[in-house]
N, C-alpha and C positions, 0 to 999 in steps of 0.2 A: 615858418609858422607865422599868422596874421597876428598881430594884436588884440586883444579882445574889445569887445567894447566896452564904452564906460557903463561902471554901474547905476541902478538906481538908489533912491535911498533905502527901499524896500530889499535889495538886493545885496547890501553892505549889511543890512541885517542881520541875513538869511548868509553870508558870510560868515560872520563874529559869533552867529551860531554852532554853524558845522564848526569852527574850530574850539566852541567850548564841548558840543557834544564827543567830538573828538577823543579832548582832553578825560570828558568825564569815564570812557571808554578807556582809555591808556591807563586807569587807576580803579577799575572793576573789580578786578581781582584781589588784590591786594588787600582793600578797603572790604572787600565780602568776604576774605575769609577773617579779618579782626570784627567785623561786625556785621550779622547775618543782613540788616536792616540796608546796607551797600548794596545789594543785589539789585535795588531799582538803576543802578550805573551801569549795568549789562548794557539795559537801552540806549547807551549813546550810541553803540555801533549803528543800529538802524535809524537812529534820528540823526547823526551824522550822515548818513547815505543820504536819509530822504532830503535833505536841507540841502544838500549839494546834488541832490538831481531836480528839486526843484530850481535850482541857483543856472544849474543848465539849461531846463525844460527839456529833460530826456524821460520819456515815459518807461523806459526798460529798467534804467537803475530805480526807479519810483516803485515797478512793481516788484524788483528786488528788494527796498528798502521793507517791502510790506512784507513778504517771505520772511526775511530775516527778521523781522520783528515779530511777527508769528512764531516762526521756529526759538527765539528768545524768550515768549511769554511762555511757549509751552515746555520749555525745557526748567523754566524755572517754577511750574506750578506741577512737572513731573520729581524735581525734587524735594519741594517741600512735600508733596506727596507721600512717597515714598521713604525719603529721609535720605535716600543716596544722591549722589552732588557730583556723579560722574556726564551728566546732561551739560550742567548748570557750568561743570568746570571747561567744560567744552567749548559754550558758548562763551565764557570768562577766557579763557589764552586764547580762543583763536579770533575772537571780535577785533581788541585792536589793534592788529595788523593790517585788518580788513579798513577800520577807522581810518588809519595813518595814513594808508594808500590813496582811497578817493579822495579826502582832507587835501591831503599833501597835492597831488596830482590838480586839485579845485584851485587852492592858494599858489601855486608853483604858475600858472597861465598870467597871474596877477604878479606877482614879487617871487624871485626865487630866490632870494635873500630869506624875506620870511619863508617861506615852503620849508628850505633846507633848515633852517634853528628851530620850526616847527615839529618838524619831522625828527630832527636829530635827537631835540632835548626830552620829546615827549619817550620816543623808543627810547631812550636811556633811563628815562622813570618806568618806563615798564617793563623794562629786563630789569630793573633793581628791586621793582616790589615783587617779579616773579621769583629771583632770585633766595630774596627773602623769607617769601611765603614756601617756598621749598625744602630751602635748608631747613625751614622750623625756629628762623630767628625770627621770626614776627613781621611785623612791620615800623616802619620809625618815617619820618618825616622828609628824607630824603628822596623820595621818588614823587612825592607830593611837591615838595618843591623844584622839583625838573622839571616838572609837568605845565606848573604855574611859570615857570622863568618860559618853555617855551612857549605858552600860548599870552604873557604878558608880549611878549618881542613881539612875536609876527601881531598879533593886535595893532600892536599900538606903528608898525612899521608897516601895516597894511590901511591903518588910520591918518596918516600922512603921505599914502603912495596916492603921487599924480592920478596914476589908472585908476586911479576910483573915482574919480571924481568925475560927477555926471554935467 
């Protein structure tokens, strides 16, 4: 596998982006079912996508990013609609998996130090708040803070990786 090239400044951005939108995606659910007003964090799935296919300049994942954010807007104005949340919880479990992958797969060509703690810590804050929101204990502040530990590291270990630097 080549190396990539260095980034731009504009491209470190669009970075530090995808791994908040990421992050905001790995903490959807949890956060929307304690507070209906959460549901705008569905959208990191597809703003995580588009920021990382525009980070590539790949037009496929781009029009995917727009699909899925389509399919996100209408799943959630079909359950406020309605009142049923079987759309909405759809797009809430199965977004960030979808997140973590391109995320992870984006940041992993750059540091696979940060990829892997990105990757790890955030999936352990989102099986913890799914877990949570499941059983019916609620939610508490533990998958919030896994979430934050991982996108604090790979930040700040992608903020002093050589390969970024243009």
């Amino acid at each position: 596998m080549s190396k990539p090239p260095p980034l731009s400044k504009d491209d470190k951005y669009l970075m530090y982006l995808s791994l908040l939108f990421g992050s905001a995606a790995a903490l959807a659910y949890p956060a929307a079912v304690s507070h209906p007003r959460a549901l705008i964090l569905a959208f990191g799935t597809p703003m995580a996508m588009a920021t990382t296919a525009r980070l590539k300049r790949d037009r496929k994942w781009q029009s995917a990013a727009i699909i899925v954010g389509l399919a996100t807007l209408l799943a959630i104005m079909v359950a406020i609609a309605t009142g049923g949340a079987f759309f909405a919880e759809v797009i809430l479990i199965g977004g960030p998996p979808v997140a973590l992958f391109v995320v992870g797969r984006m940041v992993r060509d750059r540091d696979k130090t940060a990829a892997a703690a990105w990757v790890l810590l955030n999936g352990v804050g989102y099986l913890i708040g799914l877990a949570l929101v499941m059983t019916g204990a609620g939610t508490s502040g533990l998958a919030p803070a896994f979430v934050a530990a991982g996108t604090l590291f790979a930040g700040l270990r992608l903020a002093r990786s050589p390969k970024l630097s243009s």
